[in-house]
C-alpha positions in Angstrom: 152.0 170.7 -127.5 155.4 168.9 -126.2 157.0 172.7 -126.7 154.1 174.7 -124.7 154.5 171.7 -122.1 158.5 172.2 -122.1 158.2 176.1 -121.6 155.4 175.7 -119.0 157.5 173.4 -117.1 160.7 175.5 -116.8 158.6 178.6 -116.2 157.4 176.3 -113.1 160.6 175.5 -111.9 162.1 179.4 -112.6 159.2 180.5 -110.2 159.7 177.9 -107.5 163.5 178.5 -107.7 162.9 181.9 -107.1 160.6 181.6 -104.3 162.7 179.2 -102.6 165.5 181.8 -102.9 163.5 184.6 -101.7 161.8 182.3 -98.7 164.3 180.6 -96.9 168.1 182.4 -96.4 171.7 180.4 -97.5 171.8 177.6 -95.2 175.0 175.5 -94.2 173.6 172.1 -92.9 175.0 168.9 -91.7 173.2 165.5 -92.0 174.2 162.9 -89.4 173.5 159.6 -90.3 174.9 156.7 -87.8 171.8 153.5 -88.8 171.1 151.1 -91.8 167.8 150.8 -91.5 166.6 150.8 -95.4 163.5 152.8 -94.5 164.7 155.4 -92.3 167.9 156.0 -94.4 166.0 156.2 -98.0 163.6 158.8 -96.4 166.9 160.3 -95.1 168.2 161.0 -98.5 165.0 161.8 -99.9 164.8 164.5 -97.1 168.0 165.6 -98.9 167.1 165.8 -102.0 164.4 168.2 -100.8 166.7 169.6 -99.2 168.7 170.7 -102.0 166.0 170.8 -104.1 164.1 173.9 -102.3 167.0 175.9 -101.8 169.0 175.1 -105.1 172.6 173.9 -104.6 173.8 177.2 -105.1 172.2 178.6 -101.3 172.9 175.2 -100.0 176.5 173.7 -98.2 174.8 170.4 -97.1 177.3 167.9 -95.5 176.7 164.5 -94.7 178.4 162.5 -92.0 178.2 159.0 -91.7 179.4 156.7 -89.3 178.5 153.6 -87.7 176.1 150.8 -89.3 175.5 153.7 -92.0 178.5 152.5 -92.9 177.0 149.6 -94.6 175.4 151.6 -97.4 178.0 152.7 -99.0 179.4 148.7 -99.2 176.6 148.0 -100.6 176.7 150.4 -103.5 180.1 149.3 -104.6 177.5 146.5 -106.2 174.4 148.3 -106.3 173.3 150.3 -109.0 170.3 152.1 -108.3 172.6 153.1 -104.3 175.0 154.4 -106.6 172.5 156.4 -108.8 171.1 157.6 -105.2 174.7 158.8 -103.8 176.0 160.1 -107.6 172.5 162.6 -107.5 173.1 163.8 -104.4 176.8 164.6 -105.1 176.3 165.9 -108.3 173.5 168.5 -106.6 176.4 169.6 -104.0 175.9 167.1 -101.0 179.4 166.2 -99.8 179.5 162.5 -98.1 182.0 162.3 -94.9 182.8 159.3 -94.0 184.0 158.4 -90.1 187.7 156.8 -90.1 187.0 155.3 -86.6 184.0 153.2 -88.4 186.2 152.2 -91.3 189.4 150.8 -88.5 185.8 149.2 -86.3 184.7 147.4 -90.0 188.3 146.8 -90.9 188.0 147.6 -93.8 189.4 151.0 -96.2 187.9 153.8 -98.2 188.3 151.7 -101.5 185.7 149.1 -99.8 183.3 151.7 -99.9 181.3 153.4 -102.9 183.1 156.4 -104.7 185.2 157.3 -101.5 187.8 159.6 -102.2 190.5 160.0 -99.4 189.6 163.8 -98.8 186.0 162.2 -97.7 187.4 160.4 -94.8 187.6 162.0 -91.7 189.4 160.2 -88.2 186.6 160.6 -86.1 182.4 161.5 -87.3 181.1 162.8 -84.4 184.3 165.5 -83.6 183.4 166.5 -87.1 180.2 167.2 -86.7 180.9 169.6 -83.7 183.1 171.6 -85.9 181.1 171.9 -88.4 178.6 173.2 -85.8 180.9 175.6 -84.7 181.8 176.8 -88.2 177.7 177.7 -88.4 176.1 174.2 -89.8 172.8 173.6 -88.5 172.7 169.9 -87.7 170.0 167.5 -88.7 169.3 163.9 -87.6 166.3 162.5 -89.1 
């Protein structure tokens, strides 16, 4: 019974991988997020997940900029486990987090204050970034 269940489940997901690919094109996007407010910004990285999860990580470049209070997130996870779990998913399915240097010099604080930062994730200014990635073709989102 488990093995019928197992095959009918991957089947599933084959199919719906499939569609996805045939329905919606390769997309470059870039997530903006600039709040800490815990309800807004855990339906923002569920909207990722989604994200990633309808087009496969293989169609999808998803970027994610944050700056400002959004800042505070990634603090947080330095002790949190189930942020880290959260922010580990979504790198390991291809999202790639950006942090703003600006916000970092405004907090006073470094990339090793923050959760799993690595120095090529730091950028000197969030919103400049965001433009270019506009004009390299990323669609930008701010949910």
């Amino acid at each position: 019974m488990l093995k019928a269940f197992c095959l009918a489940w991957a089947l599933c997901l084959c199919t719906l991988t499939a569609h996805a690919a045939s329905t919606y094109p390769d997309q470059k996007v870039v997530y903006h997020i600039n709040y800490n407010d815990s309800t807004r910004l855990s339906a923002t990285l569920t909207n990722i997940r989604n994200h990633i999860d309808t087009l496969g990580e293989d169609h999808l470049d998803l970027r994610v900029v944050v700056h400002g209070s959004a800042i505070e997130y990634f603090m947080e996870a330095t002790t949190d486990s189930n942020k880290q779990i959260t922010l580990d998913t979504l790198r390991l399915s291809g999202a790639r987090f950006i942090i703003c240097g600006n916000t970092l010099d405004g907090y006073g604080i470094d990339r090793k204050a923050l959760y799993d930062v690595t120095p090529e994730d730091v950028v000197q200014a969030g919103l400049p970034e965001i433009v270019r990635l506009q004009q390299q073709g990323f669609s930008y989102v701010s949910p």
